[in-house]
Every structure is written in C-alpha cells, then in structure tokens.
C-alpha positions as a Python dict, from the first residue, in 0.01 Angstrom:
ca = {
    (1, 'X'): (0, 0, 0),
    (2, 'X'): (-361, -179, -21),
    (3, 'X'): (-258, -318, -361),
    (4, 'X'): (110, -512, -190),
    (5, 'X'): (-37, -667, 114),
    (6, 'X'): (-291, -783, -153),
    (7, 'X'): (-25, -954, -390),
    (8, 'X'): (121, -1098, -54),
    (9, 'X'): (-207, -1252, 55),
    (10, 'X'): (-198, -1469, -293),
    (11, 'X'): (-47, -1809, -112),
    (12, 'X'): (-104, -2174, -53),
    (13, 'X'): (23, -2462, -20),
    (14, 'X'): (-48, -2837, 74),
    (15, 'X'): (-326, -2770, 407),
    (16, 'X'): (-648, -2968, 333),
    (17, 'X'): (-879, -2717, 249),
    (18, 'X'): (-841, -2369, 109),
    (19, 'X'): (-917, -2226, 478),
    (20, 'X'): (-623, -2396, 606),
    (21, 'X'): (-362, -2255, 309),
    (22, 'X'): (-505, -1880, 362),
    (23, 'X'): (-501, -1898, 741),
    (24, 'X'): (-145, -2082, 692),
    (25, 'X'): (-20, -1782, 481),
    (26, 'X'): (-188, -1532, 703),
    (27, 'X'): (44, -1737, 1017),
    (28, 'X'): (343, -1648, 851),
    (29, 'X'): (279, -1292, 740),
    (30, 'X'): (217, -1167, 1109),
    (31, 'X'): (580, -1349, 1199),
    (32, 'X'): (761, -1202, 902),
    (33, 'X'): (813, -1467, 719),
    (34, 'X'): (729, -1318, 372),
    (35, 'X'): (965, -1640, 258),
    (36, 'X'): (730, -1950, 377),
    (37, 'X'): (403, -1671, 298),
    (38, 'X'): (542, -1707, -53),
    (39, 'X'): (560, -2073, -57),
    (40, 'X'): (211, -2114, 11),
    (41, 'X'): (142, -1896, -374),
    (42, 'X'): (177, -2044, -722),
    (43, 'X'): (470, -1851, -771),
    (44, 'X'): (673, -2045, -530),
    (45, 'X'): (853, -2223, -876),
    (46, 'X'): (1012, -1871, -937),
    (47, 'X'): (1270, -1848, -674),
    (48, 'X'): (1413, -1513, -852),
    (49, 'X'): (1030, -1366, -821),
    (50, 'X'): (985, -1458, -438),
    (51, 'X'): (1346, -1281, -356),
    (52, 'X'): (1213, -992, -514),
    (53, 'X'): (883, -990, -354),
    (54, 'X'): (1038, -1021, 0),
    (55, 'X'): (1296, -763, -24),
    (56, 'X'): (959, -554, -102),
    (57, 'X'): (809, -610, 197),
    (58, 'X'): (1073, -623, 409),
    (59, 'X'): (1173, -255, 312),
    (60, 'X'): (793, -134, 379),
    (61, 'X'): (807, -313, 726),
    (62, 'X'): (455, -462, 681),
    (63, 'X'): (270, -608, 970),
    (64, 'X'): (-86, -834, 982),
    (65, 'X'): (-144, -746, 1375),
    (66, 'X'): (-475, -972, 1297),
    (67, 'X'): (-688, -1116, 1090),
    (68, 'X'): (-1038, -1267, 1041),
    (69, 'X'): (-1106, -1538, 779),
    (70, 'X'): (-1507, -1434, 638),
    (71, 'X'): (-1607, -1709, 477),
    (72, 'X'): (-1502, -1973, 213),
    (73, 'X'): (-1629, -2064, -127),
    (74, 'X'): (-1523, -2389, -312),
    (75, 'X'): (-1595, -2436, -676),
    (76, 'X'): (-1852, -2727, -800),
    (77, 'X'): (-1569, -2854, -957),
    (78, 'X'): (-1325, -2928, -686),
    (79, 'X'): (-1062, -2669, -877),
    (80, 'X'): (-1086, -2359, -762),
    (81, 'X'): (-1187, -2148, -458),
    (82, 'X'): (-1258, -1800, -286),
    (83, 'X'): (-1128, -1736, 94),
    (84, 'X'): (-1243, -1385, 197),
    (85, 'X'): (-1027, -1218, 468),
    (86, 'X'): (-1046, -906, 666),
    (87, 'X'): (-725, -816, 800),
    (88, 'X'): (-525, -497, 991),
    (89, 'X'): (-199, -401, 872),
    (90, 'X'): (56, -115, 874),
    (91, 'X'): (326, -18, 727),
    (92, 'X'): (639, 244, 713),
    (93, 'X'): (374, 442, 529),
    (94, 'X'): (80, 393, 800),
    (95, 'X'): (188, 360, 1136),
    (96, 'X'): (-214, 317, 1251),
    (97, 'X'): (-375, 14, 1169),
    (98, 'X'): (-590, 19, 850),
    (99, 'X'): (-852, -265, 785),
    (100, 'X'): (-892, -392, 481),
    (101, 'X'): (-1088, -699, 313),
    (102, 'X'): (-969, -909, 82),
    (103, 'X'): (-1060, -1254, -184),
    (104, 'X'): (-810, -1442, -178),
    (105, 'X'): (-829, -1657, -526),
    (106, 'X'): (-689, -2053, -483),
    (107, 'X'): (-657, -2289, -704),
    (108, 'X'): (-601, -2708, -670),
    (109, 'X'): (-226, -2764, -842),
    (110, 'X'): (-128, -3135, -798),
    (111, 'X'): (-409, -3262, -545),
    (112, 'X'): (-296, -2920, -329),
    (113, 'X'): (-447, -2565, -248),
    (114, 'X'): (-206, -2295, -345),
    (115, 'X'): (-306, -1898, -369),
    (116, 'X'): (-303, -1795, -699),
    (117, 'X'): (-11, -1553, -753),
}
C-alpha cells in the first residue's frame, strides 16, 4: 500500500518553489482529487496513464488525513529538488492511520516544478 500512496505523492506543477508543488499535491490528495494530484506529476502529458492511476486509488479509497512537509532541498543547479514529507494515510486495506515518510523527487520542466512521475 506504502509503495501507491508513494507513486501518488510524485506531482507538481507551476507553484514557485518545490514546497509549494508538494504541499499543492498533498491539498488535493486529502480532497480526493487524485485528477488535479496527477497534474501536478510529469506524467500529466499521458492522459491514458493518469485515468489509470485514479481508478487505482479510487478503488483502494485512500485518504492523507494529514501531513507534515520536513524539509526541502534544491539542487546547486536550479534543476532538481528533494521535498521530504511525513504523512498519515489509510486505506480499504488499513482502516488505522499508518505514518509514513516520504522524498518526494521534483524536477524544473519549462521554468516549472513538477514531481517526477
């Protein structure tokens, strides 16, 4: 279950720093909307992918009741960066909350922050 919410947390898209696009991303997860979550990823191109990805979730009913952004690690070069997050979640397979940290890779595409996905 770990390993999902993980591929979910990969999204970003057009805040101002990488701490904006994962916080953002986090925002839509705890409302649902594994659609705009997806946006915020590099994979937002493959419409086919992102339908697949939601149906996913929404069949393993996953919810972010909350979530901490740790810290936030930008490359020399501008390019890339590192957003850790701890985060709650359950699922139809955990109906108590289980914590869970996470690095959430972005990278700059286009002058804007997206999550690496």
């Amino acid at each position: 279950m770990s390993v999902i919410v993980v591929a979910l947390l990969l999204a970003s898209c057009g805040s101002s720093s990488p701490k904006d696009v994962t916080n953002s991303y986090y925002k839509a997860l705890q409302k649902g909307d594994f659609e705009k979550a997806l946006s915020y990823t590099t994979a937002v191109d493959d419409k086919d992918e992102i339908q697949k990805e939601i149906k996913k979730m929404e069949g393993l009913d996953v919810k972010i009741p909350e979530y901490e952004i740790i810290s936030e690690e930008i490359s020399d070069d501008g390019q890339t960066a590192v957003v850790e997050v701890k985060y709650k979640f359950t699922s139809s397979f955990n109906s108590e909350p289980e914590e869970s940290t996470n690095k959430v890779k972005l990278i700059k595409q286009d002058g804007k922050w997206k999550i690496k996905g």
